[in-house]
N, C-alpha and C positions, 0 to 999 in steps of 0.2 A: 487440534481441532479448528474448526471454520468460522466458528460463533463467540459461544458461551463456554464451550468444555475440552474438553483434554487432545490426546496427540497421539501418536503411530505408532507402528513397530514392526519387526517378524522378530521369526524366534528360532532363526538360525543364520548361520552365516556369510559371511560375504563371496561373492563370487572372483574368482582368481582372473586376476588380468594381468599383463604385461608387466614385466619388471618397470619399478618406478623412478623416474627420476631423483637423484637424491638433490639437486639442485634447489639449492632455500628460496621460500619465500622471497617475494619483493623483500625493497628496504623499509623498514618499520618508515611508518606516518611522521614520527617526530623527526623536527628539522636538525639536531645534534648530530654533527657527523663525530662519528666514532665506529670504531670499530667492535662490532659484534665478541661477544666473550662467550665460547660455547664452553658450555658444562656438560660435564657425564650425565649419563641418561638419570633418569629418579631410579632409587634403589627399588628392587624390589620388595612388596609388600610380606610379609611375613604369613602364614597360614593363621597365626593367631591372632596376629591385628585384622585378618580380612574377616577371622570370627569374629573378633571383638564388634566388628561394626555393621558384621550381619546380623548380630542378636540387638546391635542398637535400635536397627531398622525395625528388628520384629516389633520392638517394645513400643516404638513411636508409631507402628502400627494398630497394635494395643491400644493405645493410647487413643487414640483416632476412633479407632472403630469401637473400643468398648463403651465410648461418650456419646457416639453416635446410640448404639443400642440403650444406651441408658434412659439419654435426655431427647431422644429426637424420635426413633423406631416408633408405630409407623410411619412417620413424616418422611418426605423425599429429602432433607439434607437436616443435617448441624446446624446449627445457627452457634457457632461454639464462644462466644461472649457474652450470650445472655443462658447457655446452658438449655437450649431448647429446641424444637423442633421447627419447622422453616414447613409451615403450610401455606400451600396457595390461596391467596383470597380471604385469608388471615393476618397478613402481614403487607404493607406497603408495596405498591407493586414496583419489580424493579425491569421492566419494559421487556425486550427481549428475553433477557436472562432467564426469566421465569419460563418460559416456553418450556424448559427442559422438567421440570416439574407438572408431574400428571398425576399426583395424587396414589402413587405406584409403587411407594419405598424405594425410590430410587439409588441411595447409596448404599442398600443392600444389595439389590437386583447387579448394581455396579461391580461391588466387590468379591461375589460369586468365587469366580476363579484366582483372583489375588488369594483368596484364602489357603486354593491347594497351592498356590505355587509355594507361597510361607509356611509349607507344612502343616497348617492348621487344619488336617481332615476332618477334625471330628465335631470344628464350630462351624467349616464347609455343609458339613450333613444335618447342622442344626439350622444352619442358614437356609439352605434347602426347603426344608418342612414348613419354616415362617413362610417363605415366599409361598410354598404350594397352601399353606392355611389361611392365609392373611391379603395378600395383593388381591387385587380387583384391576382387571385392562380395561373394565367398560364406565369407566366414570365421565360424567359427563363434561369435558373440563378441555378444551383446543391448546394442543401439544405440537413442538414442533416434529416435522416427519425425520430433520434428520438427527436432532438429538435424540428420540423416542427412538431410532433405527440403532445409532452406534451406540450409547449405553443401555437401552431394554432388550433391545431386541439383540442385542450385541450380548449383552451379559445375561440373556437367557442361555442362549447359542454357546456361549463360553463354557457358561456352568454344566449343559450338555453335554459340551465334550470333555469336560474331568469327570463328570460323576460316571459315563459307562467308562472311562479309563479306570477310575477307583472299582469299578465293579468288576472290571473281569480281573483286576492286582484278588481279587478276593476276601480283602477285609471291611470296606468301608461301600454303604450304598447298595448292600443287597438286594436294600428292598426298593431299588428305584427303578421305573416301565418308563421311561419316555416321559415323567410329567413334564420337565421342565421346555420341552419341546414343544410339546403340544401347544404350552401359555404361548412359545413364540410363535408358534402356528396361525393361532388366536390373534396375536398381535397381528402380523406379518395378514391375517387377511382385513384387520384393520387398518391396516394404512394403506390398504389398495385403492383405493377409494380417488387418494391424491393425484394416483397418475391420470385422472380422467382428463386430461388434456389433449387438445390436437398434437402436440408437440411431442407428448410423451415424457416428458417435464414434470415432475411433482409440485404439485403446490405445496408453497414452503411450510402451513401446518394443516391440521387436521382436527377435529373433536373425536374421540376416543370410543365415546357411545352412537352420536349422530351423522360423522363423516362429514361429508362437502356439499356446501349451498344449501344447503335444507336452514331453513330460520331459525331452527333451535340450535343449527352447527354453532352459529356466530362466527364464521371464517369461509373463505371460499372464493372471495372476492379481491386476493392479492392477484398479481400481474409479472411480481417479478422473485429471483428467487437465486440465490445468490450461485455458483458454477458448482460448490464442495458440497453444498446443500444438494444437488439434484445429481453430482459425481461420485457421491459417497456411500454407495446403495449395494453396490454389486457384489462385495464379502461373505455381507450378514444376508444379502435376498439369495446370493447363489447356495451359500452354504444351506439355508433353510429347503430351499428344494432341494439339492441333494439329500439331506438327512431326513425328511421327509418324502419326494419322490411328484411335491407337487411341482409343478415346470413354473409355473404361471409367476414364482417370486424372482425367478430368473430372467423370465421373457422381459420384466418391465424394467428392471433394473441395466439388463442391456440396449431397453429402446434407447433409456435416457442418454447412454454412455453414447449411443451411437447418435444421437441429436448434438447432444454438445461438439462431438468430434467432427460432423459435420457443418458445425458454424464456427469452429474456430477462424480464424483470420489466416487465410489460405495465404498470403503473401511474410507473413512474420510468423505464421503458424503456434503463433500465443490464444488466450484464450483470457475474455474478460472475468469484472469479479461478479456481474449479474446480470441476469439475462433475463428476459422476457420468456416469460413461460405458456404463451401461446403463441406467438409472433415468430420468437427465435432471435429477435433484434438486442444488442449486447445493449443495456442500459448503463451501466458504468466502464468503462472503456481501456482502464487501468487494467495491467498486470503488474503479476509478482508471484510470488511462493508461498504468501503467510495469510493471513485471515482473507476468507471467503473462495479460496482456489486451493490452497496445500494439502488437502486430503482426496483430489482431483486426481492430480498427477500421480500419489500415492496409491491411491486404489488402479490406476489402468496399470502399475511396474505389480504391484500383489494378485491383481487380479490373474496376470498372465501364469505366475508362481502357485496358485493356487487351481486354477482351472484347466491353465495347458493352452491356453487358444493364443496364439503366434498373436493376433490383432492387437492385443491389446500391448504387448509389447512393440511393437514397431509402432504404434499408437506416443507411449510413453517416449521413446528415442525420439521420436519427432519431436517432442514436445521439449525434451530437454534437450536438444541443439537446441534451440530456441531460449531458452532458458540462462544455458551459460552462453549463446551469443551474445543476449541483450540484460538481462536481469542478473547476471554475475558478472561483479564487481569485485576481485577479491579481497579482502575478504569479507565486503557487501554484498548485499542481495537486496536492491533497490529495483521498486516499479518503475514501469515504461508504460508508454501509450499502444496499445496491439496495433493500432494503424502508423504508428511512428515510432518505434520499437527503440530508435534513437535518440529520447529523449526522456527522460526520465519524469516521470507522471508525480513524483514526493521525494523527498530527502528526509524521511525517515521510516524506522523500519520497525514491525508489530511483533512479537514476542512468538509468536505464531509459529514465525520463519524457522525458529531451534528446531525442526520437524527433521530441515531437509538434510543438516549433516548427514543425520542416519540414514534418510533413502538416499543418501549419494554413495553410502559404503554397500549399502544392497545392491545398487546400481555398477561398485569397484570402481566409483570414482573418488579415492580417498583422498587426494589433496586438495582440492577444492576444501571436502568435509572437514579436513583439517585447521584450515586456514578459517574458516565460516564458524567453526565451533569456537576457537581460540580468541576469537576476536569477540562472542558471547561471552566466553567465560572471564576478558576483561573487564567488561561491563558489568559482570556478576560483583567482582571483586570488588568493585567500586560500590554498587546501592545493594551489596549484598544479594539482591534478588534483581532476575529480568526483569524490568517496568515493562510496563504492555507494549509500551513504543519508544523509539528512545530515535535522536537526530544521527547522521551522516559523523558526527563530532562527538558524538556518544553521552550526549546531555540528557535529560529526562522528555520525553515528549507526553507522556499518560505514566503517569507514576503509582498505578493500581499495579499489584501483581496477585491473581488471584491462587496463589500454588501452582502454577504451570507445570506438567512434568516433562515437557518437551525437550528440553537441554536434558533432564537424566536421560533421557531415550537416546539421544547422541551421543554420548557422554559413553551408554554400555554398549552399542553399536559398535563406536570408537576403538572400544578396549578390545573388543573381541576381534577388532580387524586389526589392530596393531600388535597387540599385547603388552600395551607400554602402561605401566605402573603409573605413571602420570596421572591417567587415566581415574585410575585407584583414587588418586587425592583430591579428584575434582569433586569424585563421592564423597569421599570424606567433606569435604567444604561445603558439599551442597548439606548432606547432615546435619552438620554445627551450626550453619545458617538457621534452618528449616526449628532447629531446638532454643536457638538464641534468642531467634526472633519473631519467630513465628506461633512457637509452642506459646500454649495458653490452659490453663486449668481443666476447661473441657474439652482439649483437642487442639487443632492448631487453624489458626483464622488469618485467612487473607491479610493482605497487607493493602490498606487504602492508599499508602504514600512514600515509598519505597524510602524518599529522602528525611522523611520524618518517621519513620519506622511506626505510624498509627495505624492500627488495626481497622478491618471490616471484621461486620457480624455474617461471618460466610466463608463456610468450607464446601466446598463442592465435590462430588462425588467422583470426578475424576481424580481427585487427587487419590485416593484409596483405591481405587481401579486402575492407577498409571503409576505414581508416583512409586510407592510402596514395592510393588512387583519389579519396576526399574534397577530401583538401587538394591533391593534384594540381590538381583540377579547378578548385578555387576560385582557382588563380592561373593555369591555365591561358587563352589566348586561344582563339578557336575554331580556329584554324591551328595551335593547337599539338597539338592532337588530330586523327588521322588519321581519323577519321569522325566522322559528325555523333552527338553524343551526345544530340540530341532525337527521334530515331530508336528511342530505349528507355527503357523504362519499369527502373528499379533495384528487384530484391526488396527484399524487409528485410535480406537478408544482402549490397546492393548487389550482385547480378548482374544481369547485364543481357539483357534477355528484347526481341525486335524487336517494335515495333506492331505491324508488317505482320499478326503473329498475329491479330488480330480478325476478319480478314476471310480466314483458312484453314481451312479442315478445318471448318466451323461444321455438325456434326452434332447437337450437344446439343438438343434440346428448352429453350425458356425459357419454362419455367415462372415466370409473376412470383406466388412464395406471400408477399411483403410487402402486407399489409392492415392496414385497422384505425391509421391513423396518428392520432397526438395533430397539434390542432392547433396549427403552429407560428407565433408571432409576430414572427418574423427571416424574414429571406432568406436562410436556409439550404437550399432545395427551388430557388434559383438554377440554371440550368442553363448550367452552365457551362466552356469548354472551353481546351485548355490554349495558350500563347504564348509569345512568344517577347520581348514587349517588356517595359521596365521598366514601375514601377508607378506609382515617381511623378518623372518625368521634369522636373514643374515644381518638386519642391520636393526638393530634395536632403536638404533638412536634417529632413523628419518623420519618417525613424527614430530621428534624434538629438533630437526634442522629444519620441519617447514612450521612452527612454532616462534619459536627463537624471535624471528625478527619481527613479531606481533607484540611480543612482551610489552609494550610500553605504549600499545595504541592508544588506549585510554586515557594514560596520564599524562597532564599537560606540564612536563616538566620540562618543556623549548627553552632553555636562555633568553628572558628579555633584552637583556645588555643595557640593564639603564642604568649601569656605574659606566660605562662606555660612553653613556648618550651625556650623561652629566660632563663628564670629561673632556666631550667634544665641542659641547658650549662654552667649557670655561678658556679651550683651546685658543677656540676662536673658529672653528670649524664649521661648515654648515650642519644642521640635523637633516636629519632623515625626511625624506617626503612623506608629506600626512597624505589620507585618504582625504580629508575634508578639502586640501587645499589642490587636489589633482584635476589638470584639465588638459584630454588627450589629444587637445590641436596645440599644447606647448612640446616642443622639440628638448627642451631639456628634461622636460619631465617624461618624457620619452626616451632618452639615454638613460636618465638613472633608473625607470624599470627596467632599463634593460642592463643595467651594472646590478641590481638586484634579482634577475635572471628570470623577472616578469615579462613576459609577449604580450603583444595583442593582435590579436586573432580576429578577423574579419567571416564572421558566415554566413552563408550565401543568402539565407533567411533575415541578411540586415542586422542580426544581434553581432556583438561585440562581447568576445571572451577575455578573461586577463587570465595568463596560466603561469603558475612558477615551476621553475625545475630548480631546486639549489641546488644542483652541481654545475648547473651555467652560469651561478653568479660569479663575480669577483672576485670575491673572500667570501670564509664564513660569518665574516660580520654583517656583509650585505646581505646575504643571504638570510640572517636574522633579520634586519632589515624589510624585504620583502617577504618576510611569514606576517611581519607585520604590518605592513601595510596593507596584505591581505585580507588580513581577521580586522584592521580599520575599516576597509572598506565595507566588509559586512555588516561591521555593528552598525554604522552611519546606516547602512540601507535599512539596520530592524528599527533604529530611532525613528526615519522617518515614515514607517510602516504609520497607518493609521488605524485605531484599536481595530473597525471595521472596514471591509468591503465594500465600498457602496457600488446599489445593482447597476444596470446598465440606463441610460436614457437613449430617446427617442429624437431622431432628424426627421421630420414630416415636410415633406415639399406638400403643398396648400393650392398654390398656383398652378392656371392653366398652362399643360391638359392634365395636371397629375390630381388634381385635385384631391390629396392624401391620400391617394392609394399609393403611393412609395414610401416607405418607412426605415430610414437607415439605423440600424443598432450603433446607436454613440458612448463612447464612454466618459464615465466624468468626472470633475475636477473636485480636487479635496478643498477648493478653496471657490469662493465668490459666491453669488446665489445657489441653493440649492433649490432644484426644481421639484423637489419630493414633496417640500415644505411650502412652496409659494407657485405663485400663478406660471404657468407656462409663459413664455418668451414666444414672439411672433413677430416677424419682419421681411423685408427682404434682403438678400444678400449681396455682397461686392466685396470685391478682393483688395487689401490693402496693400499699399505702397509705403516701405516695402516689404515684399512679400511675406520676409518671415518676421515679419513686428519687430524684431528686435529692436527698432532705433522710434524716434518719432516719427509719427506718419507726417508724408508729405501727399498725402491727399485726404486731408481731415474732412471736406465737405463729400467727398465719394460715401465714408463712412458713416458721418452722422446720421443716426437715425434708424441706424442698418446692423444688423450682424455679419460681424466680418469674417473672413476667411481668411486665412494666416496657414503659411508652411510650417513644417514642425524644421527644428533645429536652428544651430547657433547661438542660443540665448535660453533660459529658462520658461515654462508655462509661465508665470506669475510675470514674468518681465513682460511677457506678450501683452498678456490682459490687462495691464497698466496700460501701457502705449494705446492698446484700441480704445479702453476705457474712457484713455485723457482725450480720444479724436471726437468722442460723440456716440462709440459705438453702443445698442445696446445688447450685445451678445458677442461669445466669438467662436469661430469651429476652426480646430486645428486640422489641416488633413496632413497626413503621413509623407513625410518626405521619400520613403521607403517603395519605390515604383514597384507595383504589384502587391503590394501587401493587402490583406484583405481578412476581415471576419472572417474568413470561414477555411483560412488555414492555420490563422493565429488568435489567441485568444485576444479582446480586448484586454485596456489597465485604462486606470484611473489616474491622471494626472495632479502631481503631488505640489506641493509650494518651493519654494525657494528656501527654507529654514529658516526664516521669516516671516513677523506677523503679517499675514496676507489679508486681513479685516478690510482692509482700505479698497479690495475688488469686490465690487458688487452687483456684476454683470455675470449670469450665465455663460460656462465655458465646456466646451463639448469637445469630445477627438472622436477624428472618423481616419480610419484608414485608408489606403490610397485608392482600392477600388471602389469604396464608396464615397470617397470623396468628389471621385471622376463623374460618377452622377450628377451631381450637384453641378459642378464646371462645365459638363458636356451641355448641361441643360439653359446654362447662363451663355453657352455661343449660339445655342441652337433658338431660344424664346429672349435675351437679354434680360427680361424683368423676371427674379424669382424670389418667389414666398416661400418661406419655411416657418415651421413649429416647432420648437425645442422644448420638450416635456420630457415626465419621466415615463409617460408612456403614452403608445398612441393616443389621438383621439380619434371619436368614432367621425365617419366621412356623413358629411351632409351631402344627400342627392342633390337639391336645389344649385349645389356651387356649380355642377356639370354642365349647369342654363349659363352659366353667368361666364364674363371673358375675365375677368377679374375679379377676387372676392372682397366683398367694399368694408367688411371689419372683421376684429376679430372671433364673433360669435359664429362666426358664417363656417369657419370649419370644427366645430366644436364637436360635432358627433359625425362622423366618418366613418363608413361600414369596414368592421373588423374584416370579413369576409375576404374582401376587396383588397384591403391592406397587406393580408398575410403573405401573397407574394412576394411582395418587398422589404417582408420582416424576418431579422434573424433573432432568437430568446441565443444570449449567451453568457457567461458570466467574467467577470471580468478580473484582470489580475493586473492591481495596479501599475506599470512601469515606466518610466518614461528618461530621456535620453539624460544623463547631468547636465550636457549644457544647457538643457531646460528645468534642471530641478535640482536636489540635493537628492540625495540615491535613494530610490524607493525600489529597491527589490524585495521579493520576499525570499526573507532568508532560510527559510524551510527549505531554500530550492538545493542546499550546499547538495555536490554529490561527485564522486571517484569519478572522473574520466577517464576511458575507454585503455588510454594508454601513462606510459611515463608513472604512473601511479598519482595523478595527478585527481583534486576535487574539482569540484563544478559547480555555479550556479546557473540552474538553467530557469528561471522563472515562468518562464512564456506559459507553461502546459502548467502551473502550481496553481492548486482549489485555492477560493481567496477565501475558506473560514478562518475568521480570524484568531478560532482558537490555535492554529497552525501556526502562528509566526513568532518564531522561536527563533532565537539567533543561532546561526550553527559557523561553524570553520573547520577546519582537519589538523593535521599535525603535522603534515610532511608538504611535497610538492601541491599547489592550492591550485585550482582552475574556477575563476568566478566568472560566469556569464551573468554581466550583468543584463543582458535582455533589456532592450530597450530604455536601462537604463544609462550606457552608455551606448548604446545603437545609434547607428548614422555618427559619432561624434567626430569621431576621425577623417570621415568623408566630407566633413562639411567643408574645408577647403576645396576637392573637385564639385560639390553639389551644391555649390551656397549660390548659384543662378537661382533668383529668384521666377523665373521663367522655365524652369529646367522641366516642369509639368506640363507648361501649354503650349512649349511648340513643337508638337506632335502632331501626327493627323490621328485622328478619334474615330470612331466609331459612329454611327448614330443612335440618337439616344432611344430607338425602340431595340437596337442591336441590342445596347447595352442590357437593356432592362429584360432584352430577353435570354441575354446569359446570366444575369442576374438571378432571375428564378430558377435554369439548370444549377446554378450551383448550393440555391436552398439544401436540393437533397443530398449532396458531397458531405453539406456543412453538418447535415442530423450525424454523418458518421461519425463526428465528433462531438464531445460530448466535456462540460467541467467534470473535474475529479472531485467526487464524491467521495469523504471519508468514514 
């Protein structure tokens, strides 16, 4: 699920595709070379052990559900630690999450159909009665649209389709007419209300009694609304008008699907995590597969399976080329930017993501699924349970797990496409987990802390609705189930909706608005339908060949070799190169990465990559060697991370003609004055000699008095800001050595210190990029005398200075019309980085992530959110690729680029050119956006 609650499914099987490669897996992550030991497949499971642990499941169902009806019923959940019921507005609010409670019995309404699937007809039919006695839909209480769609309106619609199933078997539900129907009827013309948008877009909630905008709603007034949220309609609204015969839950459920598909990103053809729900403009800019997008993609592959309408399937294929072009990593599944689909937007991954093994087996693309599941279930074995989010390196990044059943849904997907007992034991494990450590007197409660096994007060009703029906099934035989489970298609919140539906009520118009497709290089446009047989009947053992070499992703059992490293001191040997002591215009230190089989990589965007392969080192000792000085190099960069982000500052040219209407987004320095805290900086500017500060200036009297202007490279920030400091200056602006660089294709950063107490600079220090630096410089050939503002944020423009040739202090530009200004201003935020030889490594190490090839990781920082809850040290375990972004950028070039003149002797532009490509690229820059998490 997208939000707050549960995950996907169908309820039949995989579609037959082309004999499979038996060809294994890459080489496992860890740097050990050795040779792979394959083993016989896992034995198969016995009939009586796969009983034993189907009635386990029932029991811990029991368990679950009898505590819910004991201590909680009517209340929407368990609250299973304090043995009570979890009402809205009675209990501390817990912000979103609550959205899903409406005062509705929600973990009944939820578990509906789980009950028939566990054989349990006849508390099915008592369950029933409560619901049609007891719920109330019209309470006055703002719900969200799409968790109120996938578990109420989903678990009415579910319960729907078992009880006339129970009723025409003949024993059970004789006496049921459609009630439960009709509640979703009721429902279902309750949440219409949302779609009142131009867009066709739902507003993310609704009030249950009073609907949208109205003053008693209290809601109506959001803007945006995440892609899964306003993708995840089309199941339960189509199903309901089919079963019912009104069109109208269909018609809006398809505007949406066909609004999103029309603002996907026609060039990468991904699709953001939230969008603007009147505009249509993507507000977070990130893709991926897991929270806020992964029941998107899910519902247009079901929707096609359930309805019949082509579009939505060549809809889906589009989307997944897209998908494993750029977002599969095997056996990652890591975000990208949709307008830079090549760059990875986070190095870590949401819990979420366990959704898509299983649609990639619905899909018949099993070894991806296989590889993606295996590499989850390492992580399992390690904190026991998925954490919500976990690093590239498989550390903890959100250490809540709220019972997810997302991995069981792959898990039985898996099994049923393979037939491999493996499979069997993954259930099993999740089982014993779920009782060891989960279980609790009145039910089983969340895990607050995966690493410290502490409980939440909170079971959520997907788990009883997902969780429970999963592992059932997965050991289920087909006689142990009273009807045929290939007979239904599983929402995301597994409810279970009849096929038959395709061919009822078919009033819709199919419109196919899918045009315009990229051409694709795979057989993904396969047309393909669904089965019932296994996949590889001859070879038992090729989930276990693409398996195998993931064993040991997780554990970091790499050889350090420090009985070697001892040995080589006492030698007399040299050691190993540290990270802290590397500097990439040394040439020896340049061979020995390259005896330890580390490159460095020059890209075109001016960042500098360092990539290992160990099989192009030397030995294996080197080769340990550089794992090591890889994962050095990381942690130096999370050491000098700073707890926080700080926002962007403001460049204001003051001087005539600009008279602060030009305003450069600057980023800024973790060390010297901070302009947040103290009075803005005001002066005029002059460029130091020499250029890139590194040495003593040799024109101290240019500077005094002035803020200076300094190249970026060959020497640290902090060594610059000394040298001006000691001239007289009082400020300084670095501009980007990096020709072309510019806001508004790259994120700013914040320039870090040298690893040293930097107390002793007490001068303002700002970085601007090279196109906004050029302003500045264009403006100082074109008027010679210029004034600038260094704040943390504009000031507002005095008219008065527009009379004046000059402004004679500094009050005169104090208030500045914002209006006027906004041209020349970019809001962006900023991600510290900056080159070593100006600093000691400030990457953020959230950035680690697989590259593309070689199996090789990444740090790519440029495009990384600066919350600081995010910086988390991460590394890999096999072949490493660290981009350090800017933080060794330009380093190696500074031998060709250390002309301190290498910027100004060009011919320029003039400077209304300038400023006025300057405002066309405002609008490039909105396309991009910080990653919001």
């Amino acid at each position: 699920m997208s939000e707050a609650g549960g995950g996907r499914g169908f309820g039949y099987s995989v579609p037959q595709r082309a004999p499979w490669s038996l060809v294994a897996a890459t080489a496992a992550l860890c740097l050990v070379s050795a040779t792979s030991v394959w083993t016989a497949g896992a034995s198969p499971m016995s009939r009586e052990e796969k009983q034993k642990l189907g009635n386990q499941v029932l029991e811990m169902f029991d368990h679950a559900y009898g505590n819910y009806m004991e201590h909680a019923y009517p209340a929407d959940e368990l609250m299973p630690l304090t043995c009570r019921g979890r009402v809205r507005g009675q209990e501390p609010s817990r912000g979103d999450v609550d959205d899903a409670l409406g005062k509705f019995s929600l973990t009944l309404i939820d578990s509906l159909d789980t009950l028939v699937v566990l054989n349990k007809t006849k508390e099915f039919e008592d369950a029933v009665r409560k619901v049609l006695r007891d719920v109330n839909l019209d309470n006055d209480v703002v719900v969200s649209v799409f968790e109120t769609n996938i578990r109420v309106l989903g678990g009415l619609l579910g319960g729907h389709s078992l009880a006339i199933m129970l009723k025409e078997k003949g024993e059970y539900m004789q006496w049921y007419n459609d009630e439960l129907l009709q509640m979703a009827k009721q429902l279902g013309y309750k949440l219409l209300p949302a779609f009142n948008t131009t867009s066709g877009l739902p507003y993310p909630r609704i009030n249950l009694k009073f609907g949208i905008r109205k003053p008693e709603a209290r809601t109506g007034t959001e803007t945006d609304t995440c892609t899964a949220c306003a993708g995840t309609l089309i199941l339960e609204f189509a199903a309901l008008s089919r079963f019912t015969g009104a069109t109208i839950f269909e018609e809006y459920a398809r505007k949406a699907l066909d609004f999103l598909w029309e603002k996907r990103q026609r060039s990468s053809n991904l699709v953001g995590v939230t969008i603007n729900i009147h505009t249509g403009d993507w507000v977070r800019k990130d893709s991926g597969v897991g929270a806020g997008i992964d029941s998107y993609y899910e519902y247009l592959l079901k929707a096609y399976v359930l309805l019949g309408d082509d579009s939505f399937l060549e809809r889906f294929n589009t989307h997944y080329d897209a998908i494993m072009r750029y977002i599969s990593q095997p056996p990652l599944l890591l975000d990208v930017h949709i307008h830079k689909p090549m760059l990875n937007a986070r190095t870590w991954m949401d819990a979420l993501l366990a959704f898509f093994p299983g649609l990639q087996v619905l899909k018949g693309d099993i070894r991806p699924a296989i590889e993606t599941h295996e590499m989850l279930y390492q992580v399992i074995k390690k904190h026991n349970f998925l954490p919500e989010a976990f690093t590239t390196d498989f550390r903890v990044h959100w250490a809540q797990h709220p019972l997810r059943p997302e991995f069981a849904e792959s898990t039985y997907f898996l099994y049923k496409a393979t037939g491999d007992p493996y499979y069997l034991e993954v259930g099993k494990t999740l089982i014993e987990n779920l009782n060891k450590y989960a279980r609790v007197p009145c039910g089983f409660a969340a895990m607050k802390d995966v690493r410290t096994g502490s409980h939440e007060d909170r079971m959520d009703s997907f788990f009883l609705a997902e969780m429970f029906k999963y592992l059932y099934l997965l050991f289920a035989d087909k006689e142990d189930v009273i009807f045929d489970i290939e007979d239904y298609i599983f929402t995301t919140e597994a409810h279970l909706l009849p096929l038959w539906l395709s061919t009822t009520n078919q009033r819709i118009s199919k419109k196919n608005t899918t045009s315009e497709y990229t051409e694709l290089d795979d057989s993904n446009f396969d047309w393909t339908c669904p089965n019932t047989q296994i996949l590889f009947p001859n070879d038992p053992l090729y989930a276990q060949s693409i398996r195998e070499p993931l064993k040991n992703v997780v554990d970091k059992s790499c050889p350090r070799g420090i009985i070697r490293v001892e040995e080589s001191f006492r030698s007399g040997a040299k050691p190993p190169l540290r990270a802290r002591d590397f500097m990439a215009t040394n040439p020896e230190h340049l061979e020995i990465l390259k005896k330890m089989g580390v490159s460095l990589i020059h890209l075109k965007d001016g960042r500098v990559q360092l990539v290992q392969h160990a099989i192009q080192a030397a030995s294996s000792i080197d080769a340990e060697d550089g794992l090591r000085f890889m994962q050095e190099m990381i942690e130096l960069s999370s050491q000098q991370q700073k707890e926080q982000q700080l926002p962007p500052r403001a460049v204001q040219i003051v001087s005539h003609p600009f008279f602060g209407r030009v305003v450069l987004t600057a980023g800024p320095a973790q060390f010297g004055l901070d302009l947040s805290k103290h009075k803005e900086t005001r002066g005029f500017v002059a460029s130091s000699k020499p250029y890139n500060g590194c040495s003593e200036l040799t024109n101290p009297e240019a500077v005094m008095g002035k803020i200076a202007l300094i190249q970026r490279g060959q020497c640290m920030f902090a060594e610059k800001a000394r040298n001006i400091q000691n001239a007289g200056a009082i400020g300084g602006i670095v501009i980007d050595d990096n020709e072309g660089s510019s806001s508004d294709t790259a994120p700013l950063f914040q320039m870090a210190g040298d690893g040293k107490d930097t107390d002793d600079i007490t001068i303002p220090m700002l970085f601007l990029f090279s196109k906004e630096g050029s302003i500045i410089l264009d403006a100082i050939r074109e008027y010679e005398e210029v004034e600038v503002l260094l704040s943390d944020k504009a000031k507002d423009r005095d008219p008065e200075m527009e009379n004046e040739e000059q402004p004679s202090s500094e009050n005169d530009s104090q208030n500045q019309s914002a209006e006027q200004i906004a041209s020349g201003s970019q809001e962006v935020d900023l991600v510290g980085q900056e080159s070593p030889e100006e600093s000691s490594l400030n990457s953020h190490p959230e950035s680690l992530s697989p590259a593309d090839t070689d199996n090789a990781a990444s740090i790519s920082p440029s495009e990384q959110n600066s919350n600081p809850t995010e910086n988390h040290e991460t590394t890999s375990l096999d072949d490493e690729c660290t981009d350090l972004d800017n933080q060794l950028q330009e380093q190696s070039e500074t031998e060709e680029d250390s002309n301190p003149n290498v910027s100004w002797g060009k011919k320029v532009q003039p400077i209304d050119s300038i400023l006025a490509d300057w405002n066309e690229d405002i609008e490039a820059f909105e396309m991009m956006e910080k990653d919001e998490l």
